[in-house]
N, C-alpha and C positions, 0 to 999 in steps of 0.2 A: 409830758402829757398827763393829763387829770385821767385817773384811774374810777372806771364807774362800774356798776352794777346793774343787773337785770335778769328779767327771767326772760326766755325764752320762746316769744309769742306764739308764733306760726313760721311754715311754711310757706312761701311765694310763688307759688308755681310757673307763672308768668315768667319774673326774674329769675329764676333759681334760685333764689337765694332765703337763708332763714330772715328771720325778724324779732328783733330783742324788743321789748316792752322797759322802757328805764325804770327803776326804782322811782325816782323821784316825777317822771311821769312828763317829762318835758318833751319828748318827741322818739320817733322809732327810730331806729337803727338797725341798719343791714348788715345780715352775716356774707362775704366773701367766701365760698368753700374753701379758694386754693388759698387762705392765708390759716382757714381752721382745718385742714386736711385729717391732721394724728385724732379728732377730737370726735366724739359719738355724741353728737347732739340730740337732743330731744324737747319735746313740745313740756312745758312748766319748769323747766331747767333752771338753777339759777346760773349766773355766769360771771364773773370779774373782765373786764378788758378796757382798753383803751380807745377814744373815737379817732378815729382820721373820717377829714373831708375830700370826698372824692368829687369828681364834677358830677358822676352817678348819683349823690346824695352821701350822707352821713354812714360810714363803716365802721365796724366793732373790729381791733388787730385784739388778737388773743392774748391772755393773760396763764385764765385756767379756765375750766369747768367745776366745779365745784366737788361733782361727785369722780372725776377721771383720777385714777391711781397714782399718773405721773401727769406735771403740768405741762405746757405748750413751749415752744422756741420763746425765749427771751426776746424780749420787743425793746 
């Protein structure tokens, strides 16, 4: 899988779920809580992950957080 980058857009209230802004600006992508569980996200965050296609839309599986001490489960 192609490893990308993004900051952190918002919150979804609706869905639950975060929303990554891609670096290169191609389309948004959804955070999954129960895949980023260990991770303290926040709104401008930058982020490294991976996309998988869900029938939901386009998901981010974890990589790291940028600023988190220790990195996330191996993907």
């Amino acid at each position: 899988m192609k490893v990308s980058r993004g900051i952190v857009k918002s919150y979804e209230l609706t869905r639950g779920e975060w929303l990554i802004a891609l670096d290169d600006g191609e389309e948004i992508v959804f955070i999954d809580w129960s895949d980023w569980q260990w991770a303290a996200l926040s709104i401008g965050e930058p982020i490294i992950f991976q996309m998988v296609h869900k029938p939901q839309g386009v998901y981010a599986l974890p990589i790291r957080a940028h600023n988190d001490t220790e990195t996330g489960p191996e993907v």
